[in-house]
C-alpha positions in Angstrom: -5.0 83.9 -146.0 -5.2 83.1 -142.1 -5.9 79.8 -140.8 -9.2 81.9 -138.7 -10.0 83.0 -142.3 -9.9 79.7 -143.7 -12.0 78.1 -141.5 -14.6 81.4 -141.4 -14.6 80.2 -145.4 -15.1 76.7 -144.9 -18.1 77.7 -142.6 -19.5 80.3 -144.9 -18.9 77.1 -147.9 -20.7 74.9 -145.5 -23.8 77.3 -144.8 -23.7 77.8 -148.8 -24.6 73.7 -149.4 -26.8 73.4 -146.3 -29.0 76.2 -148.3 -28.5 74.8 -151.3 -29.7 71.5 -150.5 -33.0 72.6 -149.0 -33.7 74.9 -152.1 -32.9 72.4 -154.6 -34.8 69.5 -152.5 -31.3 67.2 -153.2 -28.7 65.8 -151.0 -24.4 66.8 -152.2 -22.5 64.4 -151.9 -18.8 65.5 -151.8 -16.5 62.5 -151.7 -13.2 64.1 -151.5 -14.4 66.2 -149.0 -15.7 63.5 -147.2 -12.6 61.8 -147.2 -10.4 64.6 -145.5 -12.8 64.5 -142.5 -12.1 67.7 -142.0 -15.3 69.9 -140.6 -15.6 74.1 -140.1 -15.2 73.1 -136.1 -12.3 71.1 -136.8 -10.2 74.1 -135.4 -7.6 71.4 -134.1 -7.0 70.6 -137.9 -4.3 72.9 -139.7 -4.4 75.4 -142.1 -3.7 72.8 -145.1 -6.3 70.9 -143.9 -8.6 73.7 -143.7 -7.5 74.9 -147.7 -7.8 71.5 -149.0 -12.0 71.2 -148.0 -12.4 74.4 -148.4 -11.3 73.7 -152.3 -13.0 70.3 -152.5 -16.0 71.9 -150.8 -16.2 74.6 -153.4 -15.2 72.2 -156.5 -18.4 69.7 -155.1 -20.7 72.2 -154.9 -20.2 73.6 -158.3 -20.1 70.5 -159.8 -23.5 68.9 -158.8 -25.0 72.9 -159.5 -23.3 72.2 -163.1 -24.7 69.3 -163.3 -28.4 70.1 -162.3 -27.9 73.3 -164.6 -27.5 70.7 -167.4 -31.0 69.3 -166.9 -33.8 70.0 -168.9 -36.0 72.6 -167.9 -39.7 71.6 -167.0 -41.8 74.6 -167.6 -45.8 73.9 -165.2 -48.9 76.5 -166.4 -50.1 78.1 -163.6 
């Protein structure tokens, strides 16, 4: 995969939590990703860099959506 390709992911990741978070009312936090301090506009940052959060993006994001699948269910009667 490109490095232009990579970082269209990352941004296409990033759009995926920002919509996330608003539908599920919550707040992700990804601390690995965090921790690379690499952004989509990072376009300075390499390829590697761009791979790595895209991967800890993904693996964050699935993990807190695990996670909240795990709750129970509350059911409300109209």
């Amino acid at each position: 995969m490109k490095k232009q390709e990579l970082i269209h992911l990352h941004s296409l990741l990033a759009q995926v939590q920002h919509h996330y978070e608003t539908e599920a009312e919550t707040s992700v936090q990804h601390d690995e990703y965090a921790e690379l301090g690499v952004k989509p506009t990072s376009i300075h940052k390499s390829k590697t860099d761009h791979k790595d959060a895209v991967f800890a993006l993904a693996d964050g994001l699935t993990s807190d959506m695990v996670a909240e699948s795990d709750e129970p269910l509350t059911l409300t009667a109209d």
